[in-house]
gemmi code that builds the backbone of each chain (N, CA, C; Angstrom):
import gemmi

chains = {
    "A": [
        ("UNK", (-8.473, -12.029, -6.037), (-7.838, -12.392, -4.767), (-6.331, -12.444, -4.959)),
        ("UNK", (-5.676, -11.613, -4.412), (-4.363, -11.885, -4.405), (-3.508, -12.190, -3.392)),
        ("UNK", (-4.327, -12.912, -2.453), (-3.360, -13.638, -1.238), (-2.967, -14.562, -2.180)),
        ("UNK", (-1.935, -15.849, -0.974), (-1.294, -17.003, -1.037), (-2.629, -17.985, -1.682)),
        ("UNK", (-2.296, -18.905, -2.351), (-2.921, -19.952, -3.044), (-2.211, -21.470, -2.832)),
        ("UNK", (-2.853, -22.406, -2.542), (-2.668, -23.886, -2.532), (-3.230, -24.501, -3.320)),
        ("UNK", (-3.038, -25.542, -3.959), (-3.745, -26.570, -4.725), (-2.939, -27.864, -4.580)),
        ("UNK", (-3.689, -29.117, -4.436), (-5.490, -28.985, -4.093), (-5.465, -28.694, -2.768)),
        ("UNK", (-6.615, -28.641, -2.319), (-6.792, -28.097, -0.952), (-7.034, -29.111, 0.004)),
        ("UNK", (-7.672, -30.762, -0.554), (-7.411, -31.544, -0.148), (-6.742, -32.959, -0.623)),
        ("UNK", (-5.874, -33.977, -0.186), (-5.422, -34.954, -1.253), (-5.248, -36.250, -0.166)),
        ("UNK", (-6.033, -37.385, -0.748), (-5.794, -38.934, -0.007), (-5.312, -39.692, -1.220)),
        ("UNK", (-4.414, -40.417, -0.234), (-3.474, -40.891, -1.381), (-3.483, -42.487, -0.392)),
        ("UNK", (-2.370, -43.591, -1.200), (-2.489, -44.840, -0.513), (-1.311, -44.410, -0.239)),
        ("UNK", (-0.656, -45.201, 0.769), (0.908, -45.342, 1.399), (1.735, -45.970, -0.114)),
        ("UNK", (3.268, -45.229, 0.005), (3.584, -45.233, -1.725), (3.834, -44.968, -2.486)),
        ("UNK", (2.483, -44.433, -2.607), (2.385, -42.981, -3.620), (3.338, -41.702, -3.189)),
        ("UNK", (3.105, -41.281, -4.675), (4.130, -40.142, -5.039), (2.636, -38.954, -5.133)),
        ("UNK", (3.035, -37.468, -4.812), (1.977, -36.386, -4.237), (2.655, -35.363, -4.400)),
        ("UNK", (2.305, -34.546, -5.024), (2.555, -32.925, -5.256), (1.543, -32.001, -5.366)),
        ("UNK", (2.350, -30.545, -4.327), (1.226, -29.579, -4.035), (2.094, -28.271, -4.584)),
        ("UNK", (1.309, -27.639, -4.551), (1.761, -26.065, -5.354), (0.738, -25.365, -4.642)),
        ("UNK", (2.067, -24.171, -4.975), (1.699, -22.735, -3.624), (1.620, -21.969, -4.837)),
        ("UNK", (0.865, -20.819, -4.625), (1.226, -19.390, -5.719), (1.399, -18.440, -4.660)),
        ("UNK", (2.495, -17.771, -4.458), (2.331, -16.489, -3.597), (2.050, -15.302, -4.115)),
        ("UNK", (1.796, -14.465, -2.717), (1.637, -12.935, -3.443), (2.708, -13.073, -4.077)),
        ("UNK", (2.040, -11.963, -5.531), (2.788, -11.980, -6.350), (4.311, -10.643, -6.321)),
        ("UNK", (4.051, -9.900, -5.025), (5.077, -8.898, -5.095), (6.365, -9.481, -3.611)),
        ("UNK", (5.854, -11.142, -3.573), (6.482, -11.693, -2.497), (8.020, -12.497, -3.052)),
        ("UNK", (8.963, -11.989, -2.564), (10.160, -13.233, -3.575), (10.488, -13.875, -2.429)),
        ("UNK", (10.067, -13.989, -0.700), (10.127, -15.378, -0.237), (8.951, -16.340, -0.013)),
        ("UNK", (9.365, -17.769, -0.234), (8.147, -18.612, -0.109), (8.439, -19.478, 0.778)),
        ("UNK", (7.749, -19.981, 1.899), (7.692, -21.081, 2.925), (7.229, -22.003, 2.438)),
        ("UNK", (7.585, -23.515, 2.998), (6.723, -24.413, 3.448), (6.695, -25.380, 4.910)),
        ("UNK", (5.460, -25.184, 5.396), (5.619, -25.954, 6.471), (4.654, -26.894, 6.752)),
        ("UNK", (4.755, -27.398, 7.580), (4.391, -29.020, 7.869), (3.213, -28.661, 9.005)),
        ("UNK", (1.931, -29.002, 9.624), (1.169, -28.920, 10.765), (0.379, -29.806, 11.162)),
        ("UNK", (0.886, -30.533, 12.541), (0.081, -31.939, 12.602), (-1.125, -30.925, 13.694)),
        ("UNK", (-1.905, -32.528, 13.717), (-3.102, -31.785, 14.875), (-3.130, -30.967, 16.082)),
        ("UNK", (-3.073, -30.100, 16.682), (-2.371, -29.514, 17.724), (-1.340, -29.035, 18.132)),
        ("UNK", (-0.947, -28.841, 16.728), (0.761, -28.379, 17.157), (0.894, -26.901, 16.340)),
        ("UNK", (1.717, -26.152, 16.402), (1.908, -25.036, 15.370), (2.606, -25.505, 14.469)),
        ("UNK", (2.373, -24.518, 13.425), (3.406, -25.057, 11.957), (4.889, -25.051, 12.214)),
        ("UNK", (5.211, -26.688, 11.578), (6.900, -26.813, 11.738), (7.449, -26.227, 10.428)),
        ("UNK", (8.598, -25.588, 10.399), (9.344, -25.475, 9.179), (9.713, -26.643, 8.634)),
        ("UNK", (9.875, -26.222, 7.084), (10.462, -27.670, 5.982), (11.728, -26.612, 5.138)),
        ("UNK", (10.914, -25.800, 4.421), (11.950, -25.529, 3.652), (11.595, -23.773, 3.175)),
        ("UNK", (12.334, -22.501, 2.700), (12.130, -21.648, 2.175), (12.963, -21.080, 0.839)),
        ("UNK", (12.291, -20.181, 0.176), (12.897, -20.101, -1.218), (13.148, -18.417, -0.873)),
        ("UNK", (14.140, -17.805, -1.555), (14.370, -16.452, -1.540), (14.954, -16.524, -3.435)),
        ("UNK", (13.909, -15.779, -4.100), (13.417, -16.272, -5.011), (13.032, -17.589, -6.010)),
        ("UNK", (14.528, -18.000, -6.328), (14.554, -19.269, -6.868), (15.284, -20.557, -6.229)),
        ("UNK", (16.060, -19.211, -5.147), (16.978, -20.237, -4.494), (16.349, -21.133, -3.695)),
        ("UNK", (16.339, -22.863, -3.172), (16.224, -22.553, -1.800), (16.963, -22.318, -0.817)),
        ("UNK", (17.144, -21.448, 0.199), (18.535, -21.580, 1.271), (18.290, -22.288, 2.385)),
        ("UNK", (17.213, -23.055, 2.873), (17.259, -23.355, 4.048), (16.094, -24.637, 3.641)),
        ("UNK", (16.789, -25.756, 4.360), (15.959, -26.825, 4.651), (15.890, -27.658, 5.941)),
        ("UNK", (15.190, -28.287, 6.812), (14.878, -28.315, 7.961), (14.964, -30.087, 7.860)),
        ("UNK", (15.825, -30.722, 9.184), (15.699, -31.837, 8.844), (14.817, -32.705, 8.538)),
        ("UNK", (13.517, -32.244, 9.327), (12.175, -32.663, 9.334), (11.979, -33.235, 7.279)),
        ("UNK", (13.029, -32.643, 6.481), (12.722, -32.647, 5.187), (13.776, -34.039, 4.817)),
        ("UNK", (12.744, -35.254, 4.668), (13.520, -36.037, 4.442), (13.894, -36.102, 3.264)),
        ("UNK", (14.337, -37.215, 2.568), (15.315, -37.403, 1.089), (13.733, -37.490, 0.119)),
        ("UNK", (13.108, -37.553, 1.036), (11.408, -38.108, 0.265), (10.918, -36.775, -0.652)),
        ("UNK", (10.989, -35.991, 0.325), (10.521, -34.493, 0.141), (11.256, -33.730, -1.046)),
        ("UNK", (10.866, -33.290, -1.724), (11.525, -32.173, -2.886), (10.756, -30.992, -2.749)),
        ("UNK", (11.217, -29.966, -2.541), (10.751, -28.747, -3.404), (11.193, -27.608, -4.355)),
        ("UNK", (10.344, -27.156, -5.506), (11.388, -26.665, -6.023), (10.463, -25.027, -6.559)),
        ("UNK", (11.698, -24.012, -6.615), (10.486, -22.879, -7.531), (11.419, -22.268, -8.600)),
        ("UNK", (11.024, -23.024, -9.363), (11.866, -22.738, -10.970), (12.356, -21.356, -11.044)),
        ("UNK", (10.767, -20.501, -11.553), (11.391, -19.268, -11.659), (10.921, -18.023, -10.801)),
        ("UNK", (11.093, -18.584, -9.506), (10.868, -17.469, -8.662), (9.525, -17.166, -8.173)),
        ("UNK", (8.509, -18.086, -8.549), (7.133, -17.533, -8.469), (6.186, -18.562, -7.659)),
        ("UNK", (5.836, -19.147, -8.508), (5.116, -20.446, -7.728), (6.195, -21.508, -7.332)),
        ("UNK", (5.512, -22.439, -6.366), (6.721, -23.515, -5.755), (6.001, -24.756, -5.638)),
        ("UNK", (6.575, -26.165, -5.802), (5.663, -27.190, -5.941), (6.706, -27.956, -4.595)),
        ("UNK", (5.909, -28.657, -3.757), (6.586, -29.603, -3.058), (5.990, -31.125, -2.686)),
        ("UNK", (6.761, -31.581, -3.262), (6.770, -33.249, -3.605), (6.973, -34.218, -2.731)),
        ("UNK", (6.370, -35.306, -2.485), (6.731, -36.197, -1.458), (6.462, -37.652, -2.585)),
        ("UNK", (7.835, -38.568, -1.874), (7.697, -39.551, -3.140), (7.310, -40.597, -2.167)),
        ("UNK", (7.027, -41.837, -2.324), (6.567, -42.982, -1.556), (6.052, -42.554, -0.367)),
        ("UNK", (4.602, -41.979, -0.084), (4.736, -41.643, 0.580), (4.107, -42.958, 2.009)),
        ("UNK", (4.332, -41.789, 3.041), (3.979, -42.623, 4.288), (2.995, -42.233, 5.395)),
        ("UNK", (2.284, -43.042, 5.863), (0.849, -42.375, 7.156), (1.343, -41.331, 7.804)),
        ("UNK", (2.593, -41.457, 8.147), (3.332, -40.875, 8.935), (3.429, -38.999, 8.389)),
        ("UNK", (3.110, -38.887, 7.370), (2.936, -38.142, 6.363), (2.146, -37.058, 6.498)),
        ("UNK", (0.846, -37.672, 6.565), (-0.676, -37.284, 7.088), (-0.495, -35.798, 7.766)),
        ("UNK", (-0.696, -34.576, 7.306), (-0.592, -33.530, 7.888), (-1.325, -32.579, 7.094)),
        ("UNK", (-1.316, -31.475, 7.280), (-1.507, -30.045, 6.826), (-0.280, -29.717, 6.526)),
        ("UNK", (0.004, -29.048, 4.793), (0.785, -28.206, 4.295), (0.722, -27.355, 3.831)),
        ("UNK", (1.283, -25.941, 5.005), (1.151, -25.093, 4.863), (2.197, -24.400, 4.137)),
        ("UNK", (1.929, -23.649, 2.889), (2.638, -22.310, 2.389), (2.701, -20.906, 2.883)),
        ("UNK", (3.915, -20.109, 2.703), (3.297, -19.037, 3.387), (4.588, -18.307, 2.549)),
        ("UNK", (4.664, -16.718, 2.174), (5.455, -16.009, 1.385), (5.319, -14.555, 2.106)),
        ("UNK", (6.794, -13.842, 2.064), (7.027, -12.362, 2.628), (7.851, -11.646, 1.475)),
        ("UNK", (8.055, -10.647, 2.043), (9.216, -9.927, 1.187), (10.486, -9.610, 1.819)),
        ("UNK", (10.884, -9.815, 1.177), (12.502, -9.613, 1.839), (13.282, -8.059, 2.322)),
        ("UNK", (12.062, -6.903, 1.862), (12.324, -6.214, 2.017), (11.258, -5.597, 2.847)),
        ("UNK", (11.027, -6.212, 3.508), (9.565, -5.783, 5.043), (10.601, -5.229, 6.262)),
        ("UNK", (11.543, -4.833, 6.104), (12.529, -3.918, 6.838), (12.438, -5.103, 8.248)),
        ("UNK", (12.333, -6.491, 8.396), (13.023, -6.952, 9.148), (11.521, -7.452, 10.028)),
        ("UNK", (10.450, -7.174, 9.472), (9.249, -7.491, 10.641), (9.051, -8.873, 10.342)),
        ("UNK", (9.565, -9.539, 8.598), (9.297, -10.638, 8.543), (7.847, -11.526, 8.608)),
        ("UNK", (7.000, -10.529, 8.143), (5.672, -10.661, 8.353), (5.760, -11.813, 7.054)),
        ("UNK", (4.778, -12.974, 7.661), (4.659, -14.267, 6.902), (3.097, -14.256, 6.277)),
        ("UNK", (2.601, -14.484, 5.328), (1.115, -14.341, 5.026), (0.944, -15.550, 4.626)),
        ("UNK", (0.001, -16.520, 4.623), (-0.326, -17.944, 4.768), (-1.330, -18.782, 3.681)),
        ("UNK", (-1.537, -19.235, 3.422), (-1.880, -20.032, 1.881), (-3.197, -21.287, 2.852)),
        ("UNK", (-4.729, -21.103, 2.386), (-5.029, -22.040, 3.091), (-4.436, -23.722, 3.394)),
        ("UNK", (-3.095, -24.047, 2.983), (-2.997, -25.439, 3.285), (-3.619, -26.049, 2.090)),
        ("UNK", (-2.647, -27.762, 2.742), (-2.915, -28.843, 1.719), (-2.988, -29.860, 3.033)),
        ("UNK", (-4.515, -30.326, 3.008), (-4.561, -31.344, 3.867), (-4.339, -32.766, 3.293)),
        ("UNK", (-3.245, -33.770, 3.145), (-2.878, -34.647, 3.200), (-2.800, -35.991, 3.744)),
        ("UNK", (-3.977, -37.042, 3.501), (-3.898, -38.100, 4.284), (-3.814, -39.454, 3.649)),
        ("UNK", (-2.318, -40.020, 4.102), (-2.053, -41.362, 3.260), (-2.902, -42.382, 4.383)),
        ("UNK", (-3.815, -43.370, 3.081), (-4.041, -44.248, 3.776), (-2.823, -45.547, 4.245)),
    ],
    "B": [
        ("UNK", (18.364, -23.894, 20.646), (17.200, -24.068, 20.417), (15.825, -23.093, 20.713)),
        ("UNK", (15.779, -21.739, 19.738), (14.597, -21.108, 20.318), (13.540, -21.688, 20.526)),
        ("UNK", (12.351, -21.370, 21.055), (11.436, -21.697, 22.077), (10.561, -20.698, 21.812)),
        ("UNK", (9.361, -20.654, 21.668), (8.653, -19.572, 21.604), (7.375, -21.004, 22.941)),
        ("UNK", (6.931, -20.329, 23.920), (5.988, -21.014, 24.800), (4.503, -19.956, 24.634)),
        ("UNK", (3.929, -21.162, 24.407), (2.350, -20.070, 24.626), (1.716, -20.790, 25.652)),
        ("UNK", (0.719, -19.883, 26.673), (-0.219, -20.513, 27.560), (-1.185, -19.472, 27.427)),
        ("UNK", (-2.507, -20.084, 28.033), (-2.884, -21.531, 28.358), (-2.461, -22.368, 27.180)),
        ("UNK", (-2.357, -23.470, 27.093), (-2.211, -24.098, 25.519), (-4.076, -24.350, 25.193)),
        ("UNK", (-4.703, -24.681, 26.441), (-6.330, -24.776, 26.045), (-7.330, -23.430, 26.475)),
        ("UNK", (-8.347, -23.187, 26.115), (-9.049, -22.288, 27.313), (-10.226, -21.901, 26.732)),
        ("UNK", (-11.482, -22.456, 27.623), (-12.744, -22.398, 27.475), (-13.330, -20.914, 28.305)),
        ("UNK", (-13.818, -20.593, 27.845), (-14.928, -19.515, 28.424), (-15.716, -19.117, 28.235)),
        ("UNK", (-16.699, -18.746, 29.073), (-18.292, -17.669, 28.543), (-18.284, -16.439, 27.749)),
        ("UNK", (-19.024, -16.563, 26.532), (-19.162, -15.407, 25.957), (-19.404, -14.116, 26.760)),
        ("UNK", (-18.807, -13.152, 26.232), (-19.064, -11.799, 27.414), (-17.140, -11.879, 28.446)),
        ("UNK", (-16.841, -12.692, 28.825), (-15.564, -13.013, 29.380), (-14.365, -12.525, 28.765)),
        ("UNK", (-13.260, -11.767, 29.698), (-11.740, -11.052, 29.098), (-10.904, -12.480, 29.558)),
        ("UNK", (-10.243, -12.314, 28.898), (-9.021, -13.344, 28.550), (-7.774, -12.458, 28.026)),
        ("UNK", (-6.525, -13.312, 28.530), (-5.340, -12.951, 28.016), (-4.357, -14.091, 27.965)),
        ("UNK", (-4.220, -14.555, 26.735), (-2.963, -15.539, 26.330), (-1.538, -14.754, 26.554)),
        ("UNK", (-0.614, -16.099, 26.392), (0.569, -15.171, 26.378), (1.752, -15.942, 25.465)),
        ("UNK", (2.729, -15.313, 25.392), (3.361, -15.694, 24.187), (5.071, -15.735, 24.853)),
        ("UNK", (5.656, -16.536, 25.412), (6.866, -15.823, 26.163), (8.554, -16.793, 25.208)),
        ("UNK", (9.446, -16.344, 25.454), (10.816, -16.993, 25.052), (11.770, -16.018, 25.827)),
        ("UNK", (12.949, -16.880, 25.619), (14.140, -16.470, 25.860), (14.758, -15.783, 25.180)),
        ("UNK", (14.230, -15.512, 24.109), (15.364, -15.330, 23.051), (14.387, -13.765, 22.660)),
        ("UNK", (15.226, -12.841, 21.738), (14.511, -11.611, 21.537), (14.522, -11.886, 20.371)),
        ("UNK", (13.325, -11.220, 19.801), (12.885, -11.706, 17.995), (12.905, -9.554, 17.752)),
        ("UNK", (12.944, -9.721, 16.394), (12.986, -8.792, 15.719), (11.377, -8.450, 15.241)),
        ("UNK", (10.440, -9.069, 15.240), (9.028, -8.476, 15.483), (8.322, -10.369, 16.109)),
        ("UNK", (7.457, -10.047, 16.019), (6.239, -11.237, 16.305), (4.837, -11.128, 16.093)),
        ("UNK", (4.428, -12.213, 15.772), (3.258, -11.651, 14.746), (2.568, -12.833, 15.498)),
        ("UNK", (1.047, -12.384, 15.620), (0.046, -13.171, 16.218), (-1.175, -13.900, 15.102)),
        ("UNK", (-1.204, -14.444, 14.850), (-2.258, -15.203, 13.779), (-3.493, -16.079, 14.476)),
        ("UNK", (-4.703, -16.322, 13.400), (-5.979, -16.794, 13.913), (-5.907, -18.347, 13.362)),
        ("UNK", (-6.338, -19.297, 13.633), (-6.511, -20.614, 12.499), (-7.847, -21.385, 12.939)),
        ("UNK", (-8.579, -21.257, 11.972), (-9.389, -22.109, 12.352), (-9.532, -23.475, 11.618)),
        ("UNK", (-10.223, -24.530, 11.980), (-9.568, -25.984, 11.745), (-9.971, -25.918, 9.920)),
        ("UNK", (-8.972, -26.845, 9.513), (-8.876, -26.896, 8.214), (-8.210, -25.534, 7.228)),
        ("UNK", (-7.912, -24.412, 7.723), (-7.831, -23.320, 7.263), (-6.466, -22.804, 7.346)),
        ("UNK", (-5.529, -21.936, 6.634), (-4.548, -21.582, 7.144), (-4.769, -20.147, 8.207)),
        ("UNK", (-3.032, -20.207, 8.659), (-3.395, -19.188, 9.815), (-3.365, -17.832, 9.260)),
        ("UNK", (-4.274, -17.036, 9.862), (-4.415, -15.887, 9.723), (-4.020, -14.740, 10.557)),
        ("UNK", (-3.071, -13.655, 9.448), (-2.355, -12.952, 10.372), (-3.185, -11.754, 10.933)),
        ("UNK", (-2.998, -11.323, 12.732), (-3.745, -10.640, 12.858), (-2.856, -9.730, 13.295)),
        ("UNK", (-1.873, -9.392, 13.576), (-1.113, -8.304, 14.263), (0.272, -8.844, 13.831)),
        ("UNK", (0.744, -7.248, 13.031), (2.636, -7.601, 13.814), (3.356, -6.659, 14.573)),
        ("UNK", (3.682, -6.512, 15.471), (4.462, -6.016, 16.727), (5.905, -5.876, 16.235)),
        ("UNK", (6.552, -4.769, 16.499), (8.269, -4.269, 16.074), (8.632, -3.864, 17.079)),
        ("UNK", (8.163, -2.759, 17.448), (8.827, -2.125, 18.945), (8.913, -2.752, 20.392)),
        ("UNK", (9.712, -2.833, 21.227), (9.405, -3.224, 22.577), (8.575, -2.691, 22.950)),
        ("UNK", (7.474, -2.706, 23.721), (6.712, -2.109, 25.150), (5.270, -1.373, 23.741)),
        ("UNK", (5.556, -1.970, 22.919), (4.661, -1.107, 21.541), (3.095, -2.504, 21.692)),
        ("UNK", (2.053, -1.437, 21.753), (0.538, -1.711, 21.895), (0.121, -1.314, 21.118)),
        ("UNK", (-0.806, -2.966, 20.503), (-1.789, -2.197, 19.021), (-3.373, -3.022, 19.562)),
        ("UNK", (-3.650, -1.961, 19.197), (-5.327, -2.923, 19.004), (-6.281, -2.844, 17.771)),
        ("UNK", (-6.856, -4.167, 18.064), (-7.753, -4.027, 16.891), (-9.184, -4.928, 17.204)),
        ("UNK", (-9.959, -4.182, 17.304), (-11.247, -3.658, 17.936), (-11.222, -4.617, 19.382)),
        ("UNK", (-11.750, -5.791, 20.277), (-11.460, -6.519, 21.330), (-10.451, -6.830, 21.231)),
        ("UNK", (-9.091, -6.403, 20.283), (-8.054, -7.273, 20.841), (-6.858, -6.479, 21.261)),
        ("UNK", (-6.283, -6.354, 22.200), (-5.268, -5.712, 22.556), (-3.878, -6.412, 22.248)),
        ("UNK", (-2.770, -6.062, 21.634), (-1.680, -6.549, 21.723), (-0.847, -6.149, 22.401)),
        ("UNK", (0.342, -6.717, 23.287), (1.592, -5.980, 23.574), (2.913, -6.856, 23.698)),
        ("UNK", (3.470, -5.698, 23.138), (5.024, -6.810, 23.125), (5.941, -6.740, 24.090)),
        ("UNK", (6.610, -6.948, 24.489), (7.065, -6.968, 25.972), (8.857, -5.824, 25.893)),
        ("UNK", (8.617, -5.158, 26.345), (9.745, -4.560, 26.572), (10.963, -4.735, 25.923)),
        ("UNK", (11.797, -6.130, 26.172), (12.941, -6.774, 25.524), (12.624, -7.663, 24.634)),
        ("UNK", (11.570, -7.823, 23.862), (10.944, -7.985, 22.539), (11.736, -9.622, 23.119)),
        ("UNK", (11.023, -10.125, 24.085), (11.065, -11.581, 24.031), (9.605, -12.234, 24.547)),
        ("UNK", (8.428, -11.482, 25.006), (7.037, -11.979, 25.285), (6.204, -10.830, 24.438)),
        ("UNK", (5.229, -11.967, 24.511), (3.874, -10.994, 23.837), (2.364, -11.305, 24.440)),
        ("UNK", (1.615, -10.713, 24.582), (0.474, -11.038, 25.080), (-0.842, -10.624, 24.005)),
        ("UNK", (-1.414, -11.049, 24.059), (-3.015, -10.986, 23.330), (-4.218, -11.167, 24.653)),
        ("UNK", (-5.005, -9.548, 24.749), (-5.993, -9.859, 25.288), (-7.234, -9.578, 24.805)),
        ("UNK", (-8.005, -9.989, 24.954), (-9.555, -10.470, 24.409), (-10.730, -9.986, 25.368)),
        ("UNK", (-11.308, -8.697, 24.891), (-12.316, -8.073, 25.836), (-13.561, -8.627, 25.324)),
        ("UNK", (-14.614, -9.315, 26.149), (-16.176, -9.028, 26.098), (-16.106, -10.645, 24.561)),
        ("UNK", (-15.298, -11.395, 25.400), (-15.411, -12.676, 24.100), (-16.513, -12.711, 23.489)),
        ("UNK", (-16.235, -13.508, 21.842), (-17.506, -13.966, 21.317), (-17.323, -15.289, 20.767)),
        ("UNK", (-18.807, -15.543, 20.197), (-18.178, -17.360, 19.651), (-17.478, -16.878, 18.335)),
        ("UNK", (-17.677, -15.889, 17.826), (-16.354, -16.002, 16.550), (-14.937, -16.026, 16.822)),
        ("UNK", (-14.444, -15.501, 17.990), (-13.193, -15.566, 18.762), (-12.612, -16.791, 18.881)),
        ("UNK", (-13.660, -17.588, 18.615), (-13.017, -19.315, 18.778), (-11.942, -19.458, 18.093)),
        ("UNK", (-10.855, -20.211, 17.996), (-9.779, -20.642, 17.017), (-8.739, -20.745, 17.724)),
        ("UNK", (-7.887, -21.122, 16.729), (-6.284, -21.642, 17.313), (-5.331, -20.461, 17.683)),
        ("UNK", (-5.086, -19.753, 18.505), (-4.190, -18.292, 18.638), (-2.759, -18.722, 18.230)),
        ("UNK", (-1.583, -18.620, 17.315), (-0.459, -18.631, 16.997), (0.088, -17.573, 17.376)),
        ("UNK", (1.301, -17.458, 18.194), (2.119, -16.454, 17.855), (3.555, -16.779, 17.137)),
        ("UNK", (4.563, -15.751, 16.282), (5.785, -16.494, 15.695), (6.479, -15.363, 16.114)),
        ("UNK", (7.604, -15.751, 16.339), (8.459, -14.161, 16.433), (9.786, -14.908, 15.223)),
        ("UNK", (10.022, -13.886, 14.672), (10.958, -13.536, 13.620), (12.140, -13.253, 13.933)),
        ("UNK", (13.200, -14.010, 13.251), (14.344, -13.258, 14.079), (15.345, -12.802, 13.326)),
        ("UNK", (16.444, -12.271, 12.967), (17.042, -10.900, 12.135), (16.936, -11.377, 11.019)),
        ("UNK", (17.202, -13.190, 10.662), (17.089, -13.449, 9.434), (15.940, -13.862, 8.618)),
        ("UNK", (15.094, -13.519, 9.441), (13.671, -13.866, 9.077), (12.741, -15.035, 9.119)),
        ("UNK", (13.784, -15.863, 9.487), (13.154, -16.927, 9.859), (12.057, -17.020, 10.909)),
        ("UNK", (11.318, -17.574, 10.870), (10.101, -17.329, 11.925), (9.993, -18.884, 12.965)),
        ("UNK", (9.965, -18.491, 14.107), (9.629, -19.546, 15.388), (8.417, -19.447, 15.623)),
        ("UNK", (7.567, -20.693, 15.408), (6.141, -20.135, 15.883), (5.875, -21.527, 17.307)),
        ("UNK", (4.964, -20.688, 18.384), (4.497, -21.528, 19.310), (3.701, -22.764, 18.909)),
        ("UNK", (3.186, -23.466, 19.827), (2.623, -24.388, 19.786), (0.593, -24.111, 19.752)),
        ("UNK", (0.423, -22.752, 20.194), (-0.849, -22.203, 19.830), (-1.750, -22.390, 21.205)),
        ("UNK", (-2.688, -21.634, 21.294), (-3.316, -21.396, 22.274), (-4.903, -21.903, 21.662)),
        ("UNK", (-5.599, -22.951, 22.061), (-6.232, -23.434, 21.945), (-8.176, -22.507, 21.793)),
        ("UNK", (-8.267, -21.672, 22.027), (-9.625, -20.927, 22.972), (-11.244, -21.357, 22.250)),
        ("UNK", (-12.055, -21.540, 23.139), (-13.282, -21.842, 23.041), (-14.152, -21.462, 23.465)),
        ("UNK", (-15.241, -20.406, 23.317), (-16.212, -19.309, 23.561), (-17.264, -20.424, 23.852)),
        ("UNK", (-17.693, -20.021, 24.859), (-19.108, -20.904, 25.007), (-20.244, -19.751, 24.772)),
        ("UNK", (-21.633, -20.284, 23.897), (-22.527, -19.524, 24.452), (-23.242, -18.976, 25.394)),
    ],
}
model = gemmi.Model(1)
for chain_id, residues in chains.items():
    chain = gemmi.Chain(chain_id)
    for i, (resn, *xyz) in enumerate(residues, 1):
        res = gemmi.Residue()
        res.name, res.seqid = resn, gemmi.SeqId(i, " ")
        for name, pos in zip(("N", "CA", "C"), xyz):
            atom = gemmi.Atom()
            atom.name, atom.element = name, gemmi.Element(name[0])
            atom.pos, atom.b_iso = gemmi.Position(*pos), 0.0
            res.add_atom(atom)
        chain.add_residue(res)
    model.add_chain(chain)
structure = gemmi.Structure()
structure.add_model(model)
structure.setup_entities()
């Protein structure tokens, strides 16, 4: 299988706690998403990597939130103390930068997340 | 503040039944791409659209992008209950960043 990858696929944690998830993208992909999806809503942006960099982070990404992708490949994103408020679907998703502009996004089943 | 609006946001119907969501903004995107989600799952891409006034299909589903590449529509011939799921559309814009709607809800009855 060489789509997008998440781990774990699901995680309950207490309010607090510190939580980290990791994406693997296609592997011929050097951008990586992450976004946020509560119940009924479409996915919000957080943050994206164009290889190692990240260039763009979304306020929605508080001081709580880290993400990082060392060397260009996989990306881990961190939430420290966390909060109910929290409680979502995190979605990954990775393109290529050279898709002549269609920007086609391919999607990682998610990390469902619920602080008690 | 782009905007990508989808309607219906809900929509129930009888199997056998055509339907057409729609996908509209103000703003013109550089393609837009329509995705499936079903609960717990990520979304799945089913179409991406580049050209204005450019129609793709793939088997009941018709796509079209609207002329000034700022609406899109998805229609759905002869529904089934696998058709059920969350409809996303995102449109992309020069820098690639992607706007995605709020999703179109649909529910096939038997």
């Amino acid at each position: 299988d060489t789509g997008v990858s998440q781990n774990p696929r699901h995680k309950i944690t207490k309010r607090g706690q510190n939580v980290t998830f990791r994406c693997d993208p296609i592997s011929e992909h050097n951008r990586l998403y992450w976004y946020r999806q509560t119940l009924g809503q479409g996915p919000e942006f957080l943050t994206y990597f164009q290889n190692e960099a990240q260039l763009e982070k979304s306020r929605l990404l508080s001081d709580r939130f880290s993400a990082e992708r060392p060397k260009g490949s996989f990306s881990t994103l961190e939430i420290q103390r966390t909060e109910q408020g929290d409680s979502a679907m995190y979605l990954c998703a990775s393109s290529s930068q050279w898709s002549g502009g269609r920007g086609t996004q391919y999607f990682g089943p998610g990390t469902r997340l619920l602080v008690l | 503040t782009q905007l990508l609006e989808q309607s219906p946001q809900f929509l129930s119907i009888q199997e056998g039944e055509n339907l057409t969501v729609y996908c509209n903004s103000s703003s013109v995107f550089s393609s837009l791409q329509w995705y499936r989600q079903e609960p717990g799952e990520g979304p799945v891409l089913l179409v991406t659209v580049v050209t204005g006034g450019e129609v793709k299909k793939l088997k009941r589903l018709t796509f079209q992008f609207g002329d000034a590449r700022k609406d899109s529509s998805l229609h759905i011939t002869a529904a089934q209950t696998g058709d059920t799921g969350l409809y996303l559309c995102a449109g992309a814009r020069r820098d690639d960043k992607i706007i995605f709607g709020k999703g179109t809800r649909l529910h096939i009855l038997p």
